[in-house]
ROPAGU-950902 format. One record per residue (C-alpha): residue number from 1; x, y, z. Coordinates in Angstrom, 3 decimals, padded with zeros to 6 digits, always signed. Layout:
<rs>
{semi->NUM&east->X&north->Y&up->Z} $
...
</rs>
This chain:
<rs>
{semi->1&east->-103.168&north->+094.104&up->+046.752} $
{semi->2&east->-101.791&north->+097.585&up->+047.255} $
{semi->3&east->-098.700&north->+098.060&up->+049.122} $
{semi->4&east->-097.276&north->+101.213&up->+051.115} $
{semi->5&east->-094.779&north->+103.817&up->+049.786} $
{semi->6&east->-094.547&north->+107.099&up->+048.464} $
{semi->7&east->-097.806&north->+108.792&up->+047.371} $
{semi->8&east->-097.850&north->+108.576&up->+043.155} $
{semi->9&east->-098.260&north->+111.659&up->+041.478} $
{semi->10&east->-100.442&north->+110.251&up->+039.086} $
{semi->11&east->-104.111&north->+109.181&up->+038.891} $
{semi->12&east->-104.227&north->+105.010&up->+039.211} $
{semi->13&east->-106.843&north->+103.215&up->+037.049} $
{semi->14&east->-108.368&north->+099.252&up->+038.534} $
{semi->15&east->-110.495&north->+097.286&up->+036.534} $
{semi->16&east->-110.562&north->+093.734&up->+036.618} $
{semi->17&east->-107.303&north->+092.542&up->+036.914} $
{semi->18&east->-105.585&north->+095.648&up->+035.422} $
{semi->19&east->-103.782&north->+098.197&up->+036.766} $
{semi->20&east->-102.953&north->+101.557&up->+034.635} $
{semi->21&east->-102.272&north->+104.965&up->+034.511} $
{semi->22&east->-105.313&north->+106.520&up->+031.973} $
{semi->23&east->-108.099&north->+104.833&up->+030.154} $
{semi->24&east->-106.359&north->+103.972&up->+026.984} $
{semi->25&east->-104.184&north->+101.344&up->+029.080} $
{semi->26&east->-106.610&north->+099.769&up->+030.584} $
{semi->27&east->-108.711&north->+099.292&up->+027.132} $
{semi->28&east->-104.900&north->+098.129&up->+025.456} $
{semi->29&east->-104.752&north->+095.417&up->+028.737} $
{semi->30&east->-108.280&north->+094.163&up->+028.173} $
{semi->31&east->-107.666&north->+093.491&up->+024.189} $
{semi->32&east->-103.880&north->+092.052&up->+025.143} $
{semi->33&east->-105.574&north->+089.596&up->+027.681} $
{semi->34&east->-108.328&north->+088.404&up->+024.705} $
{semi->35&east->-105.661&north->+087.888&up->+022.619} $
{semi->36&east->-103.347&north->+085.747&up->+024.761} $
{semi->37&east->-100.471&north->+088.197&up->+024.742} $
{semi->38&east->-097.537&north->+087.067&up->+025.716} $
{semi->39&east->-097.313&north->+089.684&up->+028.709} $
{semi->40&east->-099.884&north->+087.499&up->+030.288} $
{semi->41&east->-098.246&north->+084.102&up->+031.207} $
{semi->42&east->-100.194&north->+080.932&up->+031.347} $
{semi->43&east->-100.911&north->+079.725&up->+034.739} $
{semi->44&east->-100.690&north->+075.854&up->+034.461} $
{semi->45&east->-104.273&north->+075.082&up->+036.338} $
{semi->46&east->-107.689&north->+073.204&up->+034.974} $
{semi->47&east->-109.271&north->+076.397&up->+035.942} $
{semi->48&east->-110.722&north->+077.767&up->+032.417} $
{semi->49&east->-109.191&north->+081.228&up->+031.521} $
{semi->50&east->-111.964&north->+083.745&up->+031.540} $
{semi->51&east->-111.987&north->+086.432&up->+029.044} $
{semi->52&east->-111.682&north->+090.240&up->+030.539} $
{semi->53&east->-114.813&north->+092.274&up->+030.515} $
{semi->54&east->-115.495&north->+095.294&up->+028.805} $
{semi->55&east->-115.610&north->+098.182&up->+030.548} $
{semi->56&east->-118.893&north->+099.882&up->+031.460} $
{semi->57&east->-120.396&north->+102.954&up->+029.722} $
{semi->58&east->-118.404&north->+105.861&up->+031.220} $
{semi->59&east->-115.680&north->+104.351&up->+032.883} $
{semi->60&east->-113.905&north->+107.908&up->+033.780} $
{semi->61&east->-109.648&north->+107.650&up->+032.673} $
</rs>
């Protein structure tokens, strides 16, 4: 979902379910998610949590 405002200044990564300013936070999110950070709250659901993908060869940051 994107939502109206002010332009950013700044370039705005998606991948999956991530949202980040350059590369490197997107590749921190992915390894955070694996891991079962705790910036990543459970969702209480019998739905099985699915591991975050890499990202492809030459995803541009």
């Amino acid at each position: 979902m994107f939502i109206g405002g002010e332009p950013l200044n700044n370039q705005v990564l998606t991948w999956w379910n991530f949202v980040a300013d350059n590369k490197a936070e997107v590749e921190q999110s992915i390894i955070n998610w694996n891991n079962g950070h705790e910036r990543f709250v459970n969702v209480d659901s019998d739905m099985k949590r699915l591991p975050a993908p890499e990202l492809p060869r030459g995803f541009k940051g």
